[in-house]
N, C-alpha and C positions, 0 to 999 in steps of 0.2 A: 438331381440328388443333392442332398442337403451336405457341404462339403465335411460339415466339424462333426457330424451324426455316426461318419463311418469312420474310427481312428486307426493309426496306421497297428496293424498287425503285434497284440502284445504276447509276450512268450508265455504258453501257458494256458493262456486264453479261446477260451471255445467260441470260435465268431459266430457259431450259430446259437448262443448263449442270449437271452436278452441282458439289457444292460440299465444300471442306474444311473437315468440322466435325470436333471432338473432344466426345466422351462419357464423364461420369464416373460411374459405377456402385459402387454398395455392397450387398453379397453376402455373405452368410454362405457358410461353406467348407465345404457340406458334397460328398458324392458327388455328381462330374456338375453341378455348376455353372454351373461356369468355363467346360466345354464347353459348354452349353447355351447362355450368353449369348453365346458365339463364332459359335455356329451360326445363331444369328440374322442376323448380317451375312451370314455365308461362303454361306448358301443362295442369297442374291441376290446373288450371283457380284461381291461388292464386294469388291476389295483394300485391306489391313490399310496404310495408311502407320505407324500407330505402334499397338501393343498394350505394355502395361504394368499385370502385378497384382502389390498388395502387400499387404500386411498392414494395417488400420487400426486406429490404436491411436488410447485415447481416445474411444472412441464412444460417447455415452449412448447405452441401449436393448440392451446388450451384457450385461443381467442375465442371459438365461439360460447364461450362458456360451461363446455360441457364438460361436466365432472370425468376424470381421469382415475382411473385404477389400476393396480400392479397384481397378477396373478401369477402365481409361482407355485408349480407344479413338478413334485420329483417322484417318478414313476419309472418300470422297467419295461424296456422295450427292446424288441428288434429296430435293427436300423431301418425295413420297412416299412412300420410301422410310423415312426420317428418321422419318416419322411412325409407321409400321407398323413399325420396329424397336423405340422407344419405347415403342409397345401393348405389343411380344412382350417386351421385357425386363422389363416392370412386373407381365405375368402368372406370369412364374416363379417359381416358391414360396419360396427363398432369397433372393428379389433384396431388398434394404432402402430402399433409393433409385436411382432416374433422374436425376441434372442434366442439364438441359436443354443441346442439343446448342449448343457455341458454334461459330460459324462462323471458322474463322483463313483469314487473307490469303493467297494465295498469296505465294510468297517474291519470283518474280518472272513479271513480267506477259508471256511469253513468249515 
């Protein structure tokens, strides 16, 4: 289990509740990537609040010349969920890094 996915108990708060986290992802560019990391969310019928890829520039580990990208993805989820997207994005063959999903506030309390 992914440690920062499940936060400690806040008052008020329905843990069975999905929650707004963002995901930042580093992926070489090759064919079928981008799709792929996408599809990991979209299969479990979660809607995209923000998607955003771009170019990373400055990367160590960028020797063998492959182009480097930053995907950043904020989406609401269960923490099971969170966890199992996490596994699928780490197994993908281009993927370079997972940061750990942060949790943002909602804007306002409804």
């Amino acid at each position: 289990m992914i440690p920062s996915a499940v936060s400690p108990s806040t008052p008020g708060r329905d843990p069975r509740q999905p929650r707004l986290c963002r995901f930042e992802i580093h992926y070489r560019n090759s064919q079928g990537t981008l799709m792929r990391l996408l599809t990991t969310a979209s299969r479990r019928g979660l809607d995209f609040e923000q998607v955003r890829a771009e170019p990373l520039a400055g990367i160590s580990g960028a020797s063998d010349g492959a182009d480097l990208y930053r995907l950043v993805i904020a989406l609401r989820a269960h923490p099971k969920h969170i966890a199992q997207m996490c596994r699928d994005w780490r197994s993908i063959v281009d993927t370079v890094e997972v940061r750990q999903p942060v949790e943002l506030e909602p804007e306002s309390a409804g």
